[in-house]
C-alpha positions as CSV (number, residue, x, y, z in Angstrom):
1,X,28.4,123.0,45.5
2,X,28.1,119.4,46.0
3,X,28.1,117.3,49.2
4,X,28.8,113.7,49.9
5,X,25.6,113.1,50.1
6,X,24.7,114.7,46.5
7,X,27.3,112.4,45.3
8,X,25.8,109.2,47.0
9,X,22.4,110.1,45.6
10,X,23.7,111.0,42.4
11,X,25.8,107.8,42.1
12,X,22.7,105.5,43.5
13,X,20.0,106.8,41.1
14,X,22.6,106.3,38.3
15,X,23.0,102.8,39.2
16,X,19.0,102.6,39.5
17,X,19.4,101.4,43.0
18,X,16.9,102.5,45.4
19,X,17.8,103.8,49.1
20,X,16.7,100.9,50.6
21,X,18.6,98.9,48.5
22,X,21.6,100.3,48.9
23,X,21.3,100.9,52.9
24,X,21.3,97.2,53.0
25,X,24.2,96.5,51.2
26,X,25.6,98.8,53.4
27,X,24.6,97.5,56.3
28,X,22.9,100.9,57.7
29,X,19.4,102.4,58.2
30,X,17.3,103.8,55.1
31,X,16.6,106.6,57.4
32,X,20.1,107.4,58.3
33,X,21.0,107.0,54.2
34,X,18.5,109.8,53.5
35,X,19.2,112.1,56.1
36,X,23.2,111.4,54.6
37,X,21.8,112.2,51.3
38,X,20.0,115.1,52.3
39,X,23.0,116.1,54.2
40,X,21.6,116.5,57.7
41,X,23.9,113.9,58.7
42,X,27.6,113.1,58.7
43,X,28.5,109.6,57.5
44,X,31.4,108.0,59.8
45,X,34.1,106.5,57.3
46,X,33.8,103.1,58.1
47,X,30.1,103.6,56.7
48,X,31.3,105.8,53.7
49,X,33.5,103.4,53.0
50,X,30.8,100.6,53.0
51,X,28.5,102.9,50.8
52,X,31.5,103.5,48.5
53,X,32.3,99.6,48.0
54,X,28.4,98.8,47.2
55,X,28.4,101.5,45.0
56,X,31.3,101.2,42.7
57,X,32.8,104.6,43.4
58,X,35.8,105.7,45.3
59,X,35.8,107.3,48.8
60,X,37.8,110.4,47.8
61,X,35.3,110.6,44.6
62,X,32.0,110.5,47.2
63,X,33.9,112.9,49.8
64,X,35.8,115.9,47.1
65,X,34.0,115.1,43.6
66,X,37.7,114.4,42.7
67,X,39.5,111.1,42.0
68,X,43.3,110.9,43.2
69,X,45.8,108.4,42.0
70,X,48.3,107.2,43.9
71,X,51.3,108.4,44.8
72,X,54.1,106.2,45.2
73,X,56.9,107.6,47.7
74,X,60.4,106.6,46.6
């Protein structure tokens, strides 16, 4: 079963963007990015969130491997 971090790698190779790229869009370390990918790391969500913004995707995509629309309470 996929992780978050498959779904960072998996998003970042399809967007041809290399781990050092992307960690300094996100404004983390390459190291901690690969230890996230490799999932020997949790990613806080101010960081995921960072990640998910540079990337294009959504957090709950990155987090479940599901997208949610919004619910609207009346």
């Amino acid at each position: 079963m996929a992780k978050t971090g498959d779904r960072i790698r998996e998003i970042r190779d399809a967007r041809k963007m290399t781990q050092d790229q992307l960690a300094a869009k996100a404004g983390i370390s390459k190291s901690f990015l690969s230890d996230v990918e490799n999932n020997n790391k949790n990613i806080s969500s101010q960081a995921l969130l960072r990640v998910a913004n540079v990337l294009g995707a959504s957090v709950d995509y990155l987090l479940t491997g599901e997208t949610k629309g919004f619910v609207e309470n009346k």
